[in-house]
C-alpha positions in Angstrom: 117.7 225.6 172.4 114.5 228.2 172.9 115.5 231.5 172.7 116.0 233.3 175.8 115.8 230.3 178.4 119.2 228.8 180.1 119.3 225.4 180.0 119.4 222.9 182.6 123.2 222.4 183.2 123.0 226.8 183.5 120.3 226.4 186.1 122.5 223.7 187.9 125.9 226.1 188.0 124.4 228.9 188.9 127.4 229.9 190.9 129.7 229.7 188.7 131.5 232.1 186.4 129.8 232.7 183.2 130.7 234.8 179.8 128.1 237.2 177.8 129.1 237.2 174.3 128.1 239.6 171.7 129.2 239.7 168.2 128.4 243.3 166.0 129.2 244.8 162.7 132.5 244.4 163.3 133.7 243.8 167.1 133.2 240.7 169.1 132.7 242.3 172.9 133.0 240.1 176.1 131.8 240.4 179.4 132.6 237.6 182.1 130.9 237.6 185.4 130.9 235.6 188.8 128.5 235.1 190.6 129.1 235.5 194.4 126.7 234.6 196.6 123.7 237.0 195.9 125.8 239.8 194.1 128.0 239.6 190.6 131.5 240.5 190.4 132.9 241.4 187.0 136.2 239.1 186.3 136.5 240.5 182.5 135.6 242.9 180.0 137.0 242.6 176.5 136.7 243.2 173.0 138.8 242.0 169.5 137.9 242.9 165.9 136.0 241.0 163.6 136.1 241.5 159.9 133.2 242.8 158.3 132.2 240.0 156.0 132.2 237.7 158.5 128.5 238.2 159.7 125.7 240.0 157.5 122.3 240.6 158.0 121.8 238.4 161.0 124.0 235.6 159.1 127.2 234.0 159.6 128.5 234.1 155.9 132.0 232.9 156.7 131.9 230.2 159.7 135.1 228.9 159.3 137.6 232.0 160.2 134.8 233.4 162.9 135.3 230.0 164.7 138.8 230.2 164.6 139.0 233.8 165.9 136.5 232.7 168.5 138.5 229.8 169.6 141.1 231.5 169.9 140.3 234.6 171.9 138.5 232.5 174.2 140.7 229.9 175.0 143.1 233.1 176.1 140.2 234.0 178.9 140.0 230.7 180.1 135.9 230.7 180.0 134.3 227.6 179.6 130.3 228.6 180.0 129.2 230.7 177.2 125.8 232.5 176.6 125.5 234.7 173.2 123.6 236.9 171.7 121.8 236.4 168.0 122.1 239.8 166.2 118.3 242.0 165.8 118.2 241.4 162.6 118.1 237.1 162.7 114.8 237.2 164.4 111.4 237.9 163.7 109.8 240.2 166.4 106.3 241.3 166.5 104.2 242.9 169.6 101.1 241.2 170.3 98.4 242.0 172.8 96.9 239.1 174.9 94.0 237.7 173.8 91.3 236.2 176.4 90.7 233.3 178.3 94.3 233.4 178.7 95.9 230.1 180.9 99.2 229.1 180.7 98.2 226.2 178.0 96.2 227.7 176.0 99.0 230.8 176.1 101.4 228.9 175.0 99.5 227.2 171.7 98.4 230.9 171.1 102.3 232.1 171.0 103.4 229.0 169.0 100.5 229.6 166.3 101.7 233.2 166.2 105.6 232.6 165.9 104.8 230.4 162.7 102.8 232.8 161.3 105.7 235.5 161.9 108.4 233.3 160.1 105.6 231.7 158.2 107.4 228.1 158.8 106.7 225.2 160.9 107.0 224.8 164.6 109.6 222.0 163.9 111.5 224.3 162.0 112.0 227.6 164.2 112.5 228.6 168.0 111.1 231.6 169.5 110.7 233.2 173.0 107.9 235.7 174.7 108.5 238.4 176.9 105.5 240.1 178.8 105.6 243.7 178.8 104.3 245.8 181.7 101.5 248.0 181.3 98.3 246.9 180.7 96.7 245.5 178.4 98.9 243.1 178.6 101.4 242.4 175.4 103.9 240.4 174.7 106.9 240.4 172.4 107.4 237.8 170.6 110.7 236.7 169.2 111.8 233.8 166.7 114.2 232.6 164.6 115.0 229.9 162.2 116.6 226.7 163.5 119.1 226.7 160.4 120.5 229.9 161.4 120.3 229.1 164.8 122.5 225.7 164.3 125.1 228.3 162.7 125.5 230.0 165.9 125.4 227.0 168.5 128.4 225.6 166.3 130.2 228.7 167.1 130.5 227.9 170.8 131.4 223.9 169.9 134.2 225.0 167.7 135.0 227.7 170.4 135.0 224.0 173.1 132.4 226.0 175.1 129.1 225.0 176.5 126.5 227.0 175.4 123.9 228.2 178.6 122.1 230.7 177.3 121.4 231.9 173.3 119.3 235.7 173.1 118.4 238.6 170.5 120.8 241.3 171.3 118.0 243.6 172.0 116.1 241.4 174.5 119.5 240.9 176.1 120.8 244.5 176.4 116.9 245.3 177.8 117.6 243.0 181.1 120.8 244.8 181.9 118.9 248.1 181.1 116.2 247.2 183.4 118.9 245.8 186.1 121.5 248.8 186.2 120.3 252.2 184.5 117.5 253.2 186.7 118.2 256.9 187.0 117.4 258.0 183.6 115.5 261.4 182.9 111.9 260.9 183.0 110.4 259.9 179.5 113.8 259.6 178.0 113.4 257.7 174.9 116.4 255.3 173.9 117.1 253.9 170.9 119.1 250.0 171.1 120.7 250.6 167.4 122.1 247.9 165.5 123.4 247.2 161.8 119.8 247.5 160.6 117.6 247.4 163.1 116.5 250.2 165.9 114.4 249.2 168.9 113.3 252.1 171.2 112.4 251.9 175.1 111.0 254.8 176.8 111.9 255.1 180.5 108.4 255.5 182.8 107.2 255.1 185.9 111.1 253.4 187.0 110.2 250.7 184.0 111.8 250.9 180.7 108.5 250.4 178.3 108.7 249.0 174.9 108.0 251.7 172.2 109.0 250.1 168.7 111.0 248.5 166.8 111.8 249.0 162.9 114.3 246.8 160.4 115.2 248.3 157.0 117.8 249.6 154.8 120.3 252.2 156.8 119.2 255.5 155.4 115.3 255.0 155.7 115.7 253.9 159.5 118.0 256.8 160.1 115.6 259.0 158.7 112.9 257.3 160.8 114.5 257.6 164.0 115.2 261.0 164.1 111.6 262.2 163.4 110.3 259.5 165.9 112.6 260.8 168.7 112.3 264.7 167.7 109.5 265.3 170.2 111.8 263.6 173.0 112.5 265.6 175.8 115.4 263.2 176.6 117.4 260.7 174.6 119.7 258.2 174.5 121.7 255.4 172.7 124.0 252.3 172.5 125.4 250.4 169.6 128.8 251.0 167.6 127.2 250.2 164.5 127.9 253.0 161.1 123.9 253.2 161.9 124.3 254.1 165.7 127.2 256.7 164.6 125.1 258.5 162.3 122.5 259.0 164.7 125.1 260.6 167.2 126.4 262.5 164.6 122.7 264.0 163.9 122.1 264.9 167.6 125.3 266.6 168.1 124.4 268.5 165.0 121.6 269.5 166.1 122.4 269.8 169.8 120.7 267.3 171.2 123.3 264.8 171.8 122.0 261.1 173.0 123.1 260.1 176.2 125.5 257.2 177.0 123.6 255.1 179.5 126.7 252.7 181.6 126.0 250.4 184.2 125.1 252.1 187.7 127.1 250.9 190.7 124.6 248.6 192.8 124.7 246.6 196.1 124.4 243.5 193.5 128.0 244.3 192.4 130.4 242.7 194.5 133.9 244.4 195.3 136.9 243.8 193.0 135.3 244.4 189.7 135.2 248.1 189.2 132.3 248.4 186.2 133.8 251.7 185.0 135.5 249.0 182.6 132.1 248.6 180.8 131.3 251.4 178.5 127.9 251.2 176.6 128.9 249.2 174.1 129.1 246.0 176.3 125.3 246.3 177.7 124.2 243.2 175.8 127.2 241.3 176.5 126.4 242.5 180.4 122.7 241.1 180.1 123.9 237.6 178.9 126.8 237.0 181.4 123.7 238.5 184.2 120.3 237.0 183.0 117.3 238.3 185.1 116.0 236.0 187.9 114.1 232.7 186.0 115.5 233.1 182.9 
């Protein structure tokens, strides 16, 4: 499965309900969505412990009692469509600025040559995904992963007897619902997607979120990166749970300048009888899996 598309048989049930999975340092969290008619209604919101061995460094390291958890808690919520996210720090990410004589052909050789010079591995042996960013000159972000690890994960839904619609970074995933329902952010407020080992930071500009960077490494080095990358900020905020993303926090109430905690804004896209004050920012990724952005 290519990272960030749906495939077909999501395309063909578009109407019906779908779950957002996304599985941290140590919490599974669920959102489950229903699409009706041109707005979404929000059917469940939920979220069960995981222990912390289960899943390092972008890796499942013990399949066998993850599956069984995951079976378990979702046979209780009766979902049967299932689109998850891969954790930040299981792909490859680079920024790359179109080159020209772009067409859609030759774009697409260009991006394949440059995801297996990111993982340095075969096409046969990876998937990826581009996303164009706005601004110009245009740039893409560029995403892969490893089809090894990636087999890991889409046995997680089979042993969970769910069909699998829809398989994203976490990052990529939280930016959709980012750039679907928090739209009233401070001007040039910088925010920082944290997870176990990896920071990703958006910049809100222009009513577009805009990439800024992204950094993977050791806990302490990216904490002490982030905070002088976002001292100048006029404006910041934050979601993830990890030990990483509390640290942070911890440093900006320290130093009075707290990060915000971005949740989803009530829209005419949200149909009545799913109140979203049940989501708190810890479930925006989950969110932008169970709601992809038109064409995914």
């Amino acid at each position: 499965m290519p990272l960030g598309l749906s495939t077909a048989a999501a395309q063909a049930g578009a109407d019906q309900t779908v779950a957002g999975l996304d599985m941290g340092h140590d919490h599974a969290r669920l959102v489950v969505v229903a699409r009706a008619g041109r707005s979404w209604r929000l059917e469940q919101c939920q979220q069960w412990p995981l222990e912390p061995l289960w899943l390092q460094g972008g890796r499942i390291t013990d399949f066998l009692p993850l599956a069984d958890t995951l079976q378990q808690q979702l046979a209780e919520t009766g979902v049967g469509r299932l689109a998850m996210a891969l954790p930040a720090e299981a792909c490859a990410s680079a920024v790359l600025e179109q080159p020209g004589g772009w067409s859609r052909l030759r774009g697409r050789a260009w991006l394949e040559r440059q995801a297996t010079n990111l993982l340095q591995r075969p096409l046969s042996e990876l998937t990826w995904s581009a996303h164009a960013l706005p601004g110009r000159p245009r740039r893409w972000r560029l995403l892969c992963a490893s089809l090894d690890l990636v087999q890991d994960w889409l046995g997680l839904a089979e042993a969970a007897q769910c069909e699998l619609i829809r398989l994203d970074e976490v990052h990529q995933a939280s930016w959709q619902a980012l750039a679907r329902w928090y739209r009233d952010a401070p001007e040039s407020t910088i925010l920082l997607q944290v997870g176990a080992a990896s920071v990703q930071a958006l910049q809100w500009r222009d009513e577009q979120w805009h990439w800024l960077w992204r950094e993977q490494a050791d806990a302490q080095p990216l904490l002490e990166h982030c905070l002088q990358a976002v001292s100048a900020a006029s404006s910041l905020a934050l979601i993830g749970d990890s030990p990483l993303a509390q640290d942070l926090r911890a440093h900006g109430e320290a130093a009075g300048r707290p990060f915000l905690r971005p949740l989803p804004a009530q829209s005419p896209a949200w149909a009545a009888g799913g109140p979203l004050d049940r989501l708190s920012d810890a479930f925006w990724p989950a969110l932008g899996l169970a709601c992809p952005a038109h064409g995914s």
